[in-house]
Legacy VTK file of the C-alpha trace (Angstrom):
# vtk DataFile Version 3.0
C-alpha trace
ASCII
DATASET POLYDATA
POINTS 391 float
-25.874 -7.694 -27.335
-23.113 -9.275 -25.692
-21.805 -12.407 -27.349
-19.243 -15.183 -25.827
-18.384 -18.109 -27.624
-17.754 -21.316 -25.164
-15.333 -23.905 -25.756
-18.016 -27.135 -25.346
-17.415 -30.471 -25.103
-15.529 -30.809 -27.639
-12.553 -29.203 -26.731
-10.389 -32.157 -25.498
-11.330 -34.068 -28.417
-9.517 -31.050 -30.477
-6.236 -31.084 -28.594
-3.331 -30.714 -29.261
-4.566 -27.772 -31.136
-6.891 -25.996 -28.363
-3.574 -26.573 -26.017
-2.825 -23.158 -26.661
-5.646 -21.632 -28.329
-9.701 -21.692 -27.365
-12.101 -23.934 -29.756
-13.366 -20.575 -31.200
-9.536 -19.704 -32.659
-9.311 -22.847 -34.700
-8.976 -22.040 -38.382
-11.172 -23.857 -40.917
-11.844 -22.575 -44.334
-10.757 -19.108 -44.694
-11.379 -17.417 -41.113
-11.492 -19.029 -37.316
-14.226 -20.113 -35.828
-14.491 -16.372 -33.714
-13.714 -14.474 -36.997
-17.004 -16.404 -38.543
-18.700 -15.390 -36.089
-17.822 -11.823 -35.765
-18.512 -11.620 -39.079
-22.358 -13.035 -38.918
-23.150 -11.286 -36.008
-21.157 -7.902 -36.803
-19.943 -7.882 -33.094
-16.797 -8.615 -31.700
-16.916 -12.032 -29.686
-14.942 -12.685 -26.061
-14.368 -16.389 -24.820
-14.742 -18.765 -21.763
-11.854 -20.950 -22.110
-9.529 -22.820 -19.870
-8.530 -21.064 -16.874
-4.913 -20.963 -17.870
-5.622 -19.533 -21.456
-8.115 -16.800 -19.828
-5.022 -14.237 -19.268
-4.808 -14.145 -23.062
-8.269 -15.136 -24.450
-10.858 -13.296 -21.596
-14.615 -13.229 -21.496
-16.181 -9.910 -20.902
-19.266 -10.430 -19.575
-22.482 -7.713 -19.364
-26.026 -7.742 -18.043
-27.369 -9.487 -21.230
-25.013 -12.188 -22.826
-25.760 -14.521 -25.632
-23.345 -17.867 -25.124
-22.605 -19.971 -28.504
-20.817 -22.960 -28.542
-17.775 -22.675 -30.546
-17.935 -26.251 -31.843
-20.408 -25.142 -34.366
-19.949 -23.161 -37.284
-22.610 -20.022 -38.162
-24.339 -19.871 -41.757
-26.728 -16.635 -42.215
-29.807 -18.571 -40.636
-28.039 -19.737 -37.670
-26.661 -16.543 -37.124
-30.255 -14.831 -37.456
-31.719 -16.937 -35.227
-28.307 -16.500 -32.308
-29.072 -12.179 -32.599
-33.197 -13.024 -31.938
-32.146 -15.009 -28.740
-34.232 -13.837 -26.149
-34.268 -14.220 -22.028
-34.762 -17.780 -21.128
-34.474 -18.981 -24.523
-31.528 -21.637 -25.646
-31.145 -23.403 -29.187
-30.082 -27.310 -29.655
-29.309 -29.439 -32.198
-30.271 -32.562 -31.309
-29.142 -33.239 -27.145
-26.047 -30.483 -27.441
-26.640 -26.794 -26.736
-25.665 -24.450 -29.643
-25.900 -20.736 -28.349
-28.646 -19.760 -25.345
-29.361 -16.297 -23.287
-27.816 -15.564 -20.003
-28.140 -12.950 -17.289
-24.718 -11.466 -15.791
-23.549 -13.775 -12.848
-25.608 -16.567 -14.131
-23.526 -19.010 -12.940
-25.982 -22.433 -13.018
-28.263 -23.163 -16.135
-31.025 -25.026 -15.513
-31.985 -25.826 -19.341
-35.111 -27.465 -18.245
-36.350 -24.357 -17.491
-35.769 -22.295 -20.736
-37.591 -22.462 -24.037
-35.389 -24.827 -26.639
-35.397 -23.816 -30.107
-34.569 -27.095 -32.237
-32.089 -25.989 -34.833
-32.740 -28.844 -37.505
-30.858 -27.675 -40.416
-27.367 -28.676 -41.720
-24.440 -26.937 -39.841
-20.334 -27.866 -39.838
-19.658 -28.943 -36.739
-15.910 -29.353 -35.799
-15.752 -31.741 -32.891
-12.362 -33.623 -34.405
-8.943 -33.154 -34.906
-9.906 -34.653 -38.509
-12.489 -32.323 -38.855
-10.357 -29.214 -39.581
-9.097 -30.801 -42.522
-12.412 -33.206 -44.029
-14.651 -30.297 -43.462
-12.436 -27.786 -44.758
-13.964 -27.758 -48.427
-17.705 -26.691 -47.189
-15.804 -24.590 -44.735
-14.013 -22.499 -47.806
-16.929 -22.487 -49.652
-19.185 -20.785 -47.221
-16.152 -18.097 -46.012
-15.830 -16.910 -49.984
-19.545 -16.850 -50.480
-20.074 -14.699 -47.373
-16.445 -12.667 -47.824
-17.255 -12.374 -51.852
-20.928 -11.307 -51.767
-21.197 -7.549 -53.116
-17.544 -7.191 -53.732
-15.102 -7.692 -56.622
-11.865 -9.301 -57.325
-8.870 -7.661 -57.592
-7.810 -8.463 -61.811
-6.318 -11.637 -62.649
-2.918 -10.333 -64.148
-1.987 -11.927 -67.654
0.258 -14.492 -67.929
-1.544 -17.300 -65.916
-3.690 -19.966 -66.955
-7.028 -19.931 -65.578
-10.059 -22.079 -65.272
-13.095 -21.289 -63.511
-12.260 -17.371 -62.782
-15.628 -16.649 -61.574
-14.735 -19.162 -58.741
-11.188 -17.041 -57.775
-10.852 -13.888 -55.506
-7.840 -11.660 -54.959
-7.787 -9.430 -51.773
-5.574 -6.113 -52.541
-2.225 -6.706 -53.104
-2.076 -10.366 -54.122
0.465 -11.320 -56.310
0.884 -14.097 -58.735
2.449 -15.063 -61.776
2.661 -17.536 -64.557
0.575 -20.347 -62.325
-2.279 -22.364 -62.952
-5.631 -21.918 -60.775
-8.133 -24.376 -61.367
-11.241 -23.412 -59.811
-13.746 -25.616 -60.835
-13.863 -28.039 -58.406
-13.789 -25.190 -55.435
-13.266 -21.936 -55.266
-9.379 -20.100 -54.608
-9.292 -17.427 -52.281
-6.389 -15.127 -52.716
-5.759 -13.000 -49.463
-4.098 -9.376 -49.065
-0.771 -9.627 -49.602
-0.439 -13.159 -50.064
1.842 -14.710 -53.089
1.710 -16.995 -55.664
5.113 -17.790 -57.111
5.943 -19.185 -60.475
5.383 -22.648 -61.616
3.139 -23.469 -59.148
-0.263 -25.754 -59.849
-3.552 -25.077 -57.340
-6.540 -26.727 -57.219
-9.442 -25.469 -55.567
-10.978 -25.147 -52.893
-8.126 -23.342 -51.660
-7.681 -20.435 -49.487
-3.891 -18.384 -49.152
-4.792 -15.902 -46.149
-3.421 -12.665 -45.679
0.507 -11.952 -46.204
1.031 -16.099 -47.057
3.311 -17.067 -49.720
3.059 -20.946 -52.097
6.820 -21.292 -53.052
8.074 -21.861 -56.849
6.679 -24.795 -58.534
3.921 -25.780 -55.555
1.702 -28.303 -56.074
-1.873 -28.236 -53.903
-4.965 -30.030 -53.772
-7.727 -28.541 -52.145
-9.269 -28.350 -49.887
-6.676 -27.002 -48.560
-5.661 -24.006 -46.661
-2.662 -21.840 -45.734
-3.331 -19.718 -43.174
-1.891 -15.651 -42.700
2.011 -15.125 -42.869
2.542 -18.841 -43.523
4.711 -20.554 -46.200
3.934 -23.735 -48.371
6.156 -25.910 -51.286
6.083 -29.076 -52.641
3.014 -30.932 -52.662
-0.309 -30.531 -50.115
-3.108 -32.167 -50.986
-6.333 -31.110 -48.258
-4.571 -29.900 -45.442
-4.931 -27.139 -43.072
-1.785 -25.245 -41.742
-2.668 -22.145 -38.983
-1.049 -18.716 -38.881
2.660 -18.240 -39.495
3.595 -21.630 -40.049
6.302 -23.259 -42.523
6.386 -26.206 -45.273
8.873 -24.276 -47.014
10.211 -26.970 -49.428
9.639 -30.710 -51.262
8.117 -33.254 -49.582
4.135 -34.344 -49.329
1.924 -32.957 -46.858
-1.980 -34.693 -46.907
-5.077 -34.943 -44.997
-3.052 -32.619 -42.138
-3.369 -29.934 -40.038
-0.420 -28.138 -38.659
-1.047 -25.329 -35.806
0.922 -21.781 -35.094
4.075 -21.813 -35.431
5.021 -24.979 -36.699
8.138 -25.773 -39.294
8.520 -28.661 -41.561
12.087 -29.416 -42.625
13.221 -29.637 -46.174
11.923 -33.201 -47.738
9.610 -34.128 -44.685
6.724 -36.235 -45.715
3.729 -37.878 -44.141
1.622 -40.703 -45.323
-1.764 -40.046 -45.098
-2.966 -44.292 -46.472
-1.665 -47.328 -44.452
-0.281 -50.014 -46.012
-3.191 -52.070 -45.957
-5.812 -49.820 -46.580
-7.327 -49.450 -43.118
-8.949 -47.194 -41.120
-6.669 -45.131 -39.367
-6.275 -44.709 -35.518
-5.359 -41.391 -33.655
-4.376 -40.609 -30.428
-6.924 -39.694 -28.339
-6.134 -37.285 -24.943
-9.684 -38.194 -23.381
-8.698 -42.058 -23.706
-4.623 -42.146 -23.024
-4.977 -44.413 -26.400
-5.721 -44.483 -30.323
-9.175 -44.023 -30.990
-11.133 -44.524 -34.414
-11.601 -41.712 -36.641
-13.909 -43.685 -39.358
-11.134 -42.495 -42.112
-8.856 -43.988 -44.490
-6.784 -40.718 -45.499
-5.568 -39.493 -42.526
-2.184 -37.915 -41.567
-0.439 -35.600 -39.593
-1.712 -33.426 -36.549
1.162 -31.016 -35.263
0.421 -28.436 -31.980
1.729 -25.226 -32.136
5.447 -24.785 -31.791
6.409 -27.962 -33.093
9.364 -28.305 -35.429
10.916 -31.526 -37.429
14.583 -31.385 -39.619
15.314 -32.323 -42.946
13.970 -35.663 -44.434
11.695 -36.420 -41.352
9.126 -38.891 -42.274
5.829 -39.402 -40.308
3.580 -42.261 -40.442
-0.257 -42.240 -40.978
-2.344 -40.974 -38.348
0.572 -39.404 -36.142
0.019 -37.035 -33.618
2.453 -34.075 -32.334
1.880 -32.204 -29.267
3.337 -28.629 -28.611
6.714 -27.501 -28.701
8.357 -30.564 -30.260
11.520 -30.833 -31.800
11.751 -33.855 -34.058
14.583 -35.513 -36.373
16.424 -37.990 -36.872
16.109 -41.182 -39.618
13.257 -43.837 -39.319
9.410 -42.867 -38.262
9.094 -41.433 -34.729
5.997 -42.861 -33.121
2.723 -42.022 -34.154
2.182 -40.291 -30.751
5.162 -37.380 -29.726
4.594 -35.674 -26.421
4.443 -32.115 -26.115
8.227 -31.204 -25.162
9.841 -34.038 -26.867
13.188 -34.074 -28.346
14.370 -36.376 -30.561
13.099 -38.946 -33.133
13.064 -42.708 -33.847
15.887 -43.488 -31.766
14.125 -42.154 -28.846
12.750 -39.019 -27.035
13.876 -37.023 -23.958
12.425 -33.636 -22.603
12.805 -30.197 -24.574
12.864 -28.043 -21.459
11.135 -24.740 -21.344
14.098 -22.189 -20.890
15.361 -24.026 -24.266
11.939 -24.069 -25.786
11.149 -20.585 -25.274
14.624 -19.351 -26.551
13.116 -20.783 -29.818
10.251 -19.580 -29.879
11.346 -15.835 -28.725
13.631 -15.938 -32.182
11.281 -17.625 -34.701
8.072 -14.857 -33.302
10.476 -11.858 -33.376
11.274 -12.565 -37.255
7.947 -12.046 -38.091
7.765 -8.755 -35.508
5.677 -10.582 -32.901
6.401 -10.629 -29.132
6.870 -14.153 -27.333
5.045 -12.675 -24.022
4.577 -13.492 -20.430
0.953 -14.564 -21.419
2.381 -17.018 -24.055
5.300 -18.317 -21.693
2.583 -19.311 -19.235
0.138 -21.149 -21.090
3.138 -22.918 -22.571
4.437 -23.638 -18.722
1.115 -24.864 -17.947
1.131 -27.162 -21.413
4.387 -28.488 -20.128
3.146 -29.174 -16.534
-0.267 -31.031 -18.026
1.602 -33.492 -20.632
4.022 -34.306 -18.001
2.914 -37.694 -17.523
3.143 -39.019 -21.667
7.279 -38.215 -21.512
9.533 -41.096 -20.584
13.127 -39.682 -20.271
LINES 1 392
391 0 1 2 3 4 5 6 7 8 9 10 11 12 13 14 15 16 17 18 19 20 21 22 23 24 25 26 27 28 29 30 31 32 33 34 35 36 37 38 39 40 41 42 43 44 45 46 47 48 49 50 51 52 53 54 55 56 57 58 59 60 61 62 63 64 65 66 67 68 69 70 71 72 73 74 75 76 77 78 79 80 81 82 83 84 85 86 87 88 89 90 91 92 93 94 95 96 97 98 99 100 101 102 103 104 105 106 107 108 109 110 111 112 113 114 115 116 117 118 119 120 121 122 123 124 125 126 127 128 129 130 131 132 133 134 135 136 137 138 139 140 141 142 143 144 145 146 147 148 149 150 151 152 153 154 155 156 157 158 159 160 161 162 163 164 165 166 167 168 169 170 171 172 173 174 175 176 177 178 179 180 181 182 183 184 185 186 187 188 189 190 191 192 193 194 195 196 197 198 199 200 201 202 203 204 205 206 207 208 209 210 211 212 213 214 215 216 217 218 219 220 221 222 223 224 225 226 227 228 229 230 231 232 233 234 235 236 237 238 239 240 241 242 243 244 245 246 247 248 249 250 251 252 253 254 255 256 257 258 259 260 261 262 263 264 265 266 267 268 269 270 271 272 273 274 275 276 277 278 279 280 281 282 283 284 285 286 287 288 289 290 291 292 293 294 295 296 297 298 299 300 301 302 303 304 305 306 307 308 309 310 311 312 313 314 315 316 317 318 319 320 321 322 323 324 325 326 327 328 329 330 331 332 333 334 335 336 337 338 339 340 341 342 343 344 345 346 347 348 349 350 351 352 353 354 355 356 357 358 359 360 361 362 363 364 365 366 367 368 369 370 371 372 373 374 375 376 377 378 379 380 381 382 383 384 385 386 387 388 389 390
C-alpha cells in the first residue's frame, strides 16, 4: 500500500514552523510526525504539502493510496486500523478526517459516500504551535516504548549517578560522563552518537537524538527534547528544539520550541510566566493578531533560520518567523517577522542574498548543502510575510 500523509487543517495554525517544512516533519517526542509513521506502518510515507514546498517534500501517488492526516499522531491500534483501510472506507475522530482510501487521480472526495470508521480512542493530536512542546512528554513516552520494545540499552558507563535506569536507553555510541539522569518521572532517550558532557543534571522525559550534544554543567527539565546534530547549555526546562539547532551556552530556555537551524546567543533567555500570572497570548497567522492558547507557561516559538546575539531577552509568548536576525538590548516585540533585522530599537528587512549567505555557511559546517530547493521555499517565505515588515 501506498501511504501519503496530508498536511490538514491544521497547518496554518502550526506556522512559523510548517513555513518550511510539511505538518508530517514536525518533531515531537523522539521522531517526526512521518518518521512515526514510517515506523507503524513499516513503509516509507510521501506528502501533499504546499505547492511551493512540493519540489522538496513530493507525493508519489499509485493506483491504491491510503491518505492520513499528519495532524495526528499513530499508536499501534491506530496504525492497525490505517493498513486495514479498504476502498471507500475513511476513519474520523469526531467531524475531522484521520486517514481514508483513495483511487489514483481521485481528485474530489465525496465523504458522504464512503463508510466512516469512528476512531474513539485517545490519540496526540498536534494542531498548535504549543502543542509540540505540552504534548511532548506522552509524545517521548510512546517513541521509547515503541523504539525500546525487544531491544537493549547500550551499558550505562560507571561514574554517573543514576535513578530509574530501567527508564534510560543509549543508542550505539552515546557518550556520557559523570552526570545525573533521573528517570523516574519520564524516561531519557540517549541517541547514536549523541553526548552528555560533565556536570550536567537531566530530568526525564528527555530525548538527545542522534549526533546531539548537552554542554558541561546543563541543566534540563523534561519534557524536553533536543533534536539530531543540535547543541543545548544552561537551563531548558520542556522545550522542543528541531534538527541542528544551537543553545550553546547560559541562559533559560522554557515551554519553547525552536525549528532547524536556529542559534541562541550566549545568555539569551525567555520568560515563559507573565508578570501577572495570565494566560498567555500568541500570534496567530490565520487571525493577523494574538490569539489564546489556554496556557500560563508559555514562551518562545522560533522558525527555522532564525538567529538572536548575546544577552537577547524575549518576552512570554513571543513569536519568531524564519530567517531572523535579532539583537540588541530591551525585549523585541512579541511578534518578529520572518526577515527581520534588528531588535528593540526597531526592525528593517534581512534581504535574501544576505540571508542565504548565512545560511550557505552555518549548513556547510555541518556538511549539508543550502540548495536551489531550499533557496526557493525560503524566496517564497519571504514573498508571503511581506506584508508584517515595516521598514
Amino acid at each position: 500500500m501506498n501511504y501519503i500523509l496530508f498536511d490538514g487543517p491544521s497547518r496554518n495554525n502550526l506556522l512559523p514552523f510548517t513555513f518550511t517544512r510539511p505538518v508530517a516533519d514536525i518533531r515531537v517526542g523522539i521522531l517526526t510526525i512521518r518518521e512515526k509513521w514510517e515506523l507503524y506502518l513499516g513503509y516509507t510515507t510521501t506528502t501533499v504539502t504546499e505547492d511551493y514546498l512540493s519540489d522538496k517534500f513530493p507525493m508519489v501517488e499509485m493506483e491504491e493510496n491510503v491518505m492520513i492526516n499528519a495532524s495526528f499522531l499513530p499508536n499501534l491500534e491506530l496504525a492497525e486500523l490505517v493498513k486495514n483501510l479498504e476502498e471507500n472506507q475513511a476513519i474520523f475522530k469526531g467531524d475531522e478526517v484521520l486517514a481514508f482510501f483513495a483511487k489514483e487521480a481521485q481528485e474530489d472526495i465525496d465523504f458522504s459516500s464512503y463508510e466512516a470508521i469512528e476512531y474513539t480512542e485517545d490519540v496526540l493530536k498536534i494542531e498548535h504551535t504549543w502543542d509540540i512542546f505540552s504534548k511532548n512528554g506522552d509524545a517521548i513516552q510512546e517513541d521509547f516504548d515503541v523504539l525500546t520494545r525487544g531491544r537493549k540499552s547500550q551499558p550505562i558507563p560507571a561514574g554517573n549517578n543514576i535513578l530509574g535506569s530501567e527508564n534510560i536507553f543509549l543508542e550505539e555510541g552515546a557518550a556520557l560522563q559523570f552526570v545525573t539522569l533521573n528517570a523516574t518521572s519520564g524516561p531519557i532517550y540517549i541517541g547514536k552518537n549523541a553526548e552528555i558532557m560533565e556536570g550536567s543534571i537531566i530530568r526525564g522525559p528527555f530525548a538527545l537524538c542522534e549526533g546531539a550534544t548537552v554542554k558541561l554543567a546543563a541543566k534540563i527539565y523534561g519534557p524536553t527534547t533536543v533534536g539530531p546534530f543540535s547543541k543545548v547549555g544552561g537551563e531548558v526546562n520542556n522545550s522542543v528544539i528541531f534538527g541542528y539547532s544551537n543553545k550553546g551556552h547560559d541562559g533559560f530556555l522554557g515551554n519553547s520550541v525552536l525549528g532547524e537551524w536556529c542559534n541562541l546567543g550566549a545568555d539569551t533567555n525567555n520568560s515563559n510566566l507573565k508578570n501577572n500570572y495570565a494566560e498567555v497570548r500568541l500570534w496567530d497567522y490565520n487571525s493577523e493578531s494574538f490569539a489564546r492558547t489556554g496556557l500560563q507557561f508559555c514562551g518562545l516559538m522560533m522558525g527555522d533560520h532564525s538567529k538572536c546575539g548575546i544577552n537577547t531577552m524575549f518576552n512570554t509568548g513571543t513569536v519568531v518567523g524564519v530567517s531572523a536576525n535579532i539583537f540588541g538590548s530591551g525585549f523585541p516585540r512579541n511578534f518578529v517577522p520572518s526577515f527581520s533585522w534588528g531588535g528593540s530599537a526597531g526592525f528593517t528587512t534581512y534581504v535574501t542574498k544576505k540571508a542565504f549567505e548565512v545560511a550557505q555557511v552555518v549548513m556547510s559546517r555541518r556538511q549539508i548543502e543550502f540548495t536551489e530547493q531550499d533557496a526557493a521555499i525560503l524566496e517564497h517565505v519571504f514573498e508571503e510575510t511581506k506584508k508584517y515588515r515595516r521598514d
